[in-house]
C-alpha positions, 0 to 999 in steps of 0.5 A: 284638618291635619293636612292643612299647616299655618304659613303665617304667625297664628296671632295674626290676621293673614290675606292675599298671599303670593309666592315669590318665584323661584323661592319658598318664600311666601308674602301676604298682607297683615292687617295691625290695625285700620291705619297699618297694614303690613307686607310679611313673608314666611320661609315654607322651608325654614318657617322664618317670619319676616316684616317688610314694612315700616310702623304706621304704613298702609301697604299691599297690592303686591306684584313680583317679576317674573324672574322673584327680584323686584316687589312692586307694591303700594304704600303710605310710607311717605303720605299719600298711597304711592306705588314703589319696587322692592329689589330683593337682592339689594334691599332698595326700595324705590319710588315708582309713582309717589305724588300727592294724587293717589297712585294704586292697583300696580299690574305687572305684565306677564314679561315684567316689562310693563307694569300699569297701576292706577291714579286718582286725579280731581279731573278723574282716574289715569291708568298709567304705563311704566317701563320697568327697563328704561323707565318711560311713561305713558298714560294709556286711559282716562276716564271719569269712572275708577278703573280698577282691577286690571288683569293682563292676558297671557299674551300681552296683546290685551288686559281687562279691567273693571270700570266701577260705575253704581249700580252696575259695574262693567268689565272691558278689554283694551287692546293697545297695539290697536287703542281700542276698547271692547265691553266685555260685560255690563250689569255685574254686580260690585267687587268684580274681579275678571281672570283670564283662563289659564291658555288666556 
């Protein structure tokens, strides 16, 4: 299809792009090998390639702010999967949720202000809340069952996620202003991934 143009490098195995606001700048993930998955990015304008990552990690689940300065995402880089922010404008990268306990799914809330991501625990799985502005945390649920998936509504008055139990899986709403949760829907079958309408 001559309407169609390669954004990534065409020697490479390129998935889950975004674009980062503001720019021409497009990121996704290439995956090396079973243990190195990489963050890269291409300029549309220029068609520059550019690796974010260091050798020998495991990274992706990317969210950027909405104004394109900060990159959260999830990387091996310092052992276990931890959540870190990228400032796009400095270079720095910082450590949002590093510990031995897996950190992983980061959510960013359509403000920027909330960024929510998942942790793996022996007594179960946390989703927790971390304020972008002044850094305080929370845990907003705990369960038995993997928590994955979390989509925010527009608004954010509430997001949804998927609760991964075998057979089925299940999608809920959670409303935090009111801590209270909905079932949205029981019975899907696995690797659900719930999206908001665009008016939400």
């Amino acid at each position: 299809d001559r309407n169609l143009t390669f954004i990534s490098p065409t020697n490479l195995v390129a998935e889950m792009p975004i674009v980062r606001p503001g720019t021409q700048q497009v990121f996704y993930i290439v995956s090396k090998s079973s243990e190195e998955r990489f963050i890269y990015s291409t300029d549309v304008t220029s068609g520059l390639h550019q690796n974010w990552s260091p050798e020998g990690a495991l990274e992706g689940g990317m969210a950027f702010s909405p104004d394109g300065r900060f990159l959260y995402f999830v990387s091996t880089r310092s052992g276990s999967p931890g959540v870190y922010r990228r400032d796009m404008n400095e270079g720095v990268v910082e450590e949002i949720a590093v510990n031995d306990q897996p950190q992983f799914d980061p959510r960013l809330s359509p403000d920027g202000r909330e960024l929510l991501y998942v942790e793996w625990t022996d007594q179960g799985y946390l989703l927790h809340s971390w304020n972008t502005e002044n850094g305080s945390r929370r845990i907003v649920l705990r369960d038995s069952i993997l928590i994955s998936n979390v989509q925010w509504s527009k608004s954010d008055y509430s997001f949804v996620y998927v609760r991964n139990e075998r057979p089925y899986w299940e999608v809920r709403e959670y409303f935090p202003l009111r801590d209270s949760i909905y079932s949205v829907r029981w019975g899907i079958p696995p690797v659900a991934d719930p999206l908001y309408s665009p008016n939400g």
